[in-house]
C-alpha positions as CSV (number, residue, x, y, z in Angstrom):
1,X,45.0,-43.7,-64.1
2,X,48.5,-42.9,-62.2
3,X,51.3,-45.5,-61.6
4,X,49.3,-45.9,-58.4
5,X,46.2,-45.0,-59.2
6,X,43.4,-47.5,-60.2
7,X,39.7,-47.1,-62.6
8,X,38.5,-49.7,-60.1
9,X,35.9,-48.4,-57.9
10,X,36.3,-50.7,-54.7
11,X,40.1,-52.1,-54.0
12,X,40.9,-53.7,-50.8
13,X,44.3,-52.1,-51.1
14,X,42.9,-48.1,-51.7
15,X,42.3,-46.0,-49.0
16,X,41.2,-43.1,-51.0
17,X,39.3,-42.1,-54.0
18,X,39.2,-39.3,-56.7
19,X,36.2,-37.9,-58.3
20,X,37.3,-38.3,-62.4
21,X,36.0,-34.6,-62.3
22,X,38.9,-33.5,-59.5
23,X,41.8,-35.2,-61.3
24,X,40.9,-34.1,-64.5
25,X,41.0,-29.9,-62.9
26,X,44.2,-31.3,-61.6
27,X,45.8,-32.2,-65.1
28,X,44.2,-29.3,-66.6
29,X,45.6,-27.2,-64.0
30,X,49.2,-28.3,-63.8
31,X,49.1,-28.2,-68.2
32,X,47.9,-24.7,-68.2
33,X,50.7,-23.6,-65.2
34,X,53.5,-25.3,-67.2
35,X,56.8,-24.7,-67.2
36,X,56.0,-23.5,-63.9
37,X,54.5,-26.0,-61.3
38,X,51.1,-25.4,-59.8
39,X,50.2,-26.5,-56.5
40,X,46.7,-26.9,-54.0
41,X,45.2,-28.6,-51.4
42,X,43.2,-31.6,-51.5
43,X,39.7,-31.7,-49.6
44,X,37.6,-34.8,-49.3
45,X,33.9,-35.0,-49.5
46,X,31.6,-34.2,-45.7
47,X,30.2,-37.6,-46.3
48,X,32.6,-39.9,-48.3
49,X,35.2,-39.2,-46.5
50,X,38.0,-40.9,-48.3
51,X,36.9,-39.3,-51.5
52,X,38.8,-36.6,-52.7
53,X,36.3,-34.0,-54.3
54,X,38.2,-30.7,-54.7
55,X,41.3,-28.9,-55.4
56,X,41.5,-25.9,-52.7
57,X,44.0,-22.9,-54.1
58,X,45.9,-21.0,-51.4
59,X,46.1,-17.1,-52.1
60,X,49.8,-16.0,-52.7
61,X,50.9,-20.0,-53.9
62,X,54.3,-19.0,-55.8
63,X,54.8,-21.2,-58.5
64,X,57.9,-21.6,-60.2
65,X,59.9,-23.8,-62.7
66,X,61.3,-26.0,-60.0
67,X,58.7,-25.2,-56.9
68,X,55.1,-24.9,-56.0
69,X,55.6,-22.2,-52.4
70,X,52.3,-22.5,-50.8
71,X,51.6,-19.6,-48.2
72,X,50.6,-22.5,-45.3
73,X,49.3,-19.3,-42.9
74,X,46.5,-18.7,-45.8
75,X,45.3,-22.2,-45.3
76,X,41.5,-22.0,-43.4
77,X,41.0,-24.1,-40.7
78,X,38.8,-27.2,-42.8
79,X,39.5,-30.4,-41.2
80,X,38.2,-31.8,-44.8
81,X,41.7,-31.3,-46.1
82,X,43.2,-34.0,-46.4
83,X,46.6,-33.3,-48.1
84,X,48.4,-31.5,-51.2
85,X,48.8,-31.8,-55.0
86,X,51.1,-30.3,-57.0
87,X,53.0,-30.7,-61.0
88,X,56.4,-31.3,-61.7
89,X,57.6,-29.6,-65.3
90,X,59.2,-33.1,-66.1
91,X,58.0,-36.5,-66.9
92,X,59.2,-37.5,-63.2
93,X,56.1,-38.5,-60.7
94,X,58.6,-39.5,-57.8
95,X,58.8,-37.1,-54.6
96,X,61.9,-35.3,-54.2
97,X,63.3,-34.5,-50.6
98,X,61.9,-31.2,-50.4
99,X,58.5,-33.1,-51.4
100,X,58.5,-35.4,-48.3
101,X,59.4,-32.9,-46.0
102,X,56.3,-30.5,-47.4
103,X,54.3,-33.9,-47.3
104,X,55.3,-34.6,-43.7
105,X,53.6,-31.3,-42.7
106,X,50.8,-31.0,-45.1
107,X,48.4,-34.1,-44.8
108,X,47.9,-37.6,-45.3
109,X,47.6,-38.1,-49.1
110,X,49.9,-36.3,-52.1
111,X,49.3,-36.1,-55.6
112,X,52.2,-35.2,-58.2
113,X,51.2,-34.4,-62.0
114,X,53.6,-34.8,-64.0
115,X,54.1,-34.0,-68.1
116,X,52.1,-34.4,-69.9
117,X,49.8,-34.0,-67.9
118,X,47.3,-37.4,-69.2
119,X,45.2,-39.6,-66.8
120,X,48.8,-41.8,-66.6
121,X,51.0,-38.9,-65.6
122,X,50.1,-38.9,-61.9
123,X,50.9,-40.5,-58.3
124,X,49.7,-40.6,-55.0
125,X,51.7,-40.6,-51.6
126,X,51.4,-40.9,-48.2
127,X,53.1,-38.5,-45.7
128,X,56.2,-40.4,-45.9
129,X,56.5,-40.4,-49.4
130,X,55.5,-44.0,-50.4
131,X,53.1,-45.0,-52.9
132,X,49.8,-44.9,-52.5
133,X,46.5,-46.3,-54.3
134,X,43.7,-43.6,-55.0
135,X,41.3,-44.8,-56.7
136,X,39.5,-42.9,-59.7
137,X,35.9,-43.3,-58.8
């Protein structure tokens, strides 16, 4: 569960869900990338549509030790993509600058993993880089 994530499965406050599935690949993903941050895109389920189901990779993402570079021209047009995820190296789960810019482009909901990588290590945001509630479903 994130700082702004719930284990509740209905929330009057949450507009979004995660599969447990999807944010475990996500952990797993950003641990095996570490020191270097990895980064994807975030596509919702045709039916639920609020319900995040899969983590999308973008051929030629760069990642380094302070950056995910995604290659935004390799993105297909899938209007079930709802936004981006991506690790910081550090214990820090809070957006930096470059983050909400990238966020302000990218989609509607943001996940950032951060070390260690556990179901607590992780955040949601909307575009403008507030907190959001996803719900682990």
């Amino acid at each position: 569960m994130g700082v702004f994530g719930s284990r509740k499965k209905s929330s009057a406050n949450a507009d979004w869900n995660i599969t447990k599935q999807c944010l475990q690949l996500i952990l797993e993903a950003s641990k095996s990338s570490y020191p270097k941050e990895f980064g994807g895109l975030l596509r919702v389920d045709d039916i639920l549509k609020n319900t995040i189901v899969e983590v999308v990779l973008l051929p030629g993402t760069i990642a380094g030790d302070s950056h995910a570079l995604f290659q935004l021209h390799m993105k297909p047009i899938d209007f079930s993509i709802v936004g981006t995820v991506h690790s910081h190296p550090s214990p820090n789960m809070h957006p930096s600058q470059a983050d909400i810019q990238f966020f302000q482009k990218s989609g509607r909901i943001h996940i950032i993993a951060a070390q260690p990588y556990t179901p607590q290590s992780w955040a949601a945001y909307n575009r403008d880089g507030a907190p959001a509630r996803i719900n682990v479903v």
